[in-house]
C-alpha positions in Angstrom: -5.1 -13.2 13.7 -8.5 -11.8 14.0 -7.9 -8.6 13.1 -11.9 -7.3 13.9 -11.3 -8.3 17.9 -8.0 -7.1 17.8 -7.7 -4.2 20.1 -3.7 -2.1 20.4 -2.3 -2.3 24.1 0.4 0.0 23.4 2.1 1.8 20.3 6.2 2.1 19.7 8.0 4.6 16.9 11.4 5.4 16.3 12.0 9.1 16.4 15.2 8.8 15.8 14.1 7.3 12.3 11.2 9.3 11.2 9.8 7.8 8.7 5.8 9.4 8.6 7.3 12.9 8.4 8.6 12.6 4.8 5.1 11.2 4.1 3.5 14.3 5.8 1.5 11.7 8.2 2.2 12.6 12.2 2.1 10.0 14.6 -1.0 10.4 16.0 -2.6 10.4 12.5 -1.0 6.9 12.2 -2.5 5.9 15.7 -6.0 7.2 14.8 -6.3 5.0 11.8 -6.3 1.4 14.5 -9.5 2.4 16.0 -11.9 3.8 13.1 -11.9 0.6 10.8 -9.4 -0.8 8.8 -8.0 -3.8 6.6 -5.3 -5.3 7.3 -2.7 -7.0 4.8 0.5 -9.0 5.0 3.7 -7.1 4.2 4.5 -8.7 0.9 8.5 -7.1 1.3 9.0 -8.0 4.9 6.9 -11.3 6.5 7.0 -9.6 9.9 5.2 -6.4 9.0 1.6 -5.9 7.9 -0.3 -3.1 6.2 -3.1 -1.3 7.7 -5.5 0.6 5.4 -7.4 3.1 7.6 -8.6 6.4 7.9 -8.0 8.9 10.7 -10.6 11.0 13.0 -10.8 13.6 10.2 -11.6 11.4 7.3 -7.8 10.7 6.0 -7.2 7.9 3.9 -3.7 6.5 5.4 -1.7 2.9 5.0 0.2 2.2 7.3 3.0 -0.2 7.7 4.0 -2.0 11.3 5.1 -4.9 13.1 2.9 -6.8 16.0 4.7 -7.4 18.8 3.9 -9.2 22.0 1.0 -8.4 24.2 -0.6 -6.7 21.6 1.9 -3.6 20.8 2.5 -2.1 17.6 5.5 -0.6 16.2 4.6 1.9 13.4 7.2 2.0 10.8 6.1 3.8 8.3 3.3 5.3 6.6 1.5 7.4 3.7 -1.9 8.9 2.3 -3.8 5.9 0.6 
């Protein structure tokens, strides 16, 4: 994967398991942190996740852990101040 083309068609989140909360992250932080730079790692726990290093709009340091799934949507699991 190229991650420096890669651009996010769509993003998914469980509500019903709300998993940024107890990390103080919102959702949209977790969104913000695709589109302002980032690294990208595999998920050493779980092959099908990765972790994105990012920051959000206002300068938050944030990982982020999700799954790529077809056409290009991401499903945010997790996530926590880096």
């Amino acid at each position: 994967m190229d991650w420096s083309r890669f651009i996010p068609s769509d993003f998914e989140y469980d509500w019903e398991k709300d998993k940024l909360a107890k990390h103080r992250v919102s959702f949209e932080e977790a969104v913000e942190t695709f589109f302002n730079g980032y690294e990208v790692r595999r998920n050493k726990r779980f092959r099908d996740r990765y972790q994105l290093i990012g920051r959000t709009n206002g300068g938050r340091g944030l990982k982020i852990v999700f799954q790529l799934k077809p056409r290009n949507v991401v499903r945010i699991i997790t996530g926590w101040e880096a």
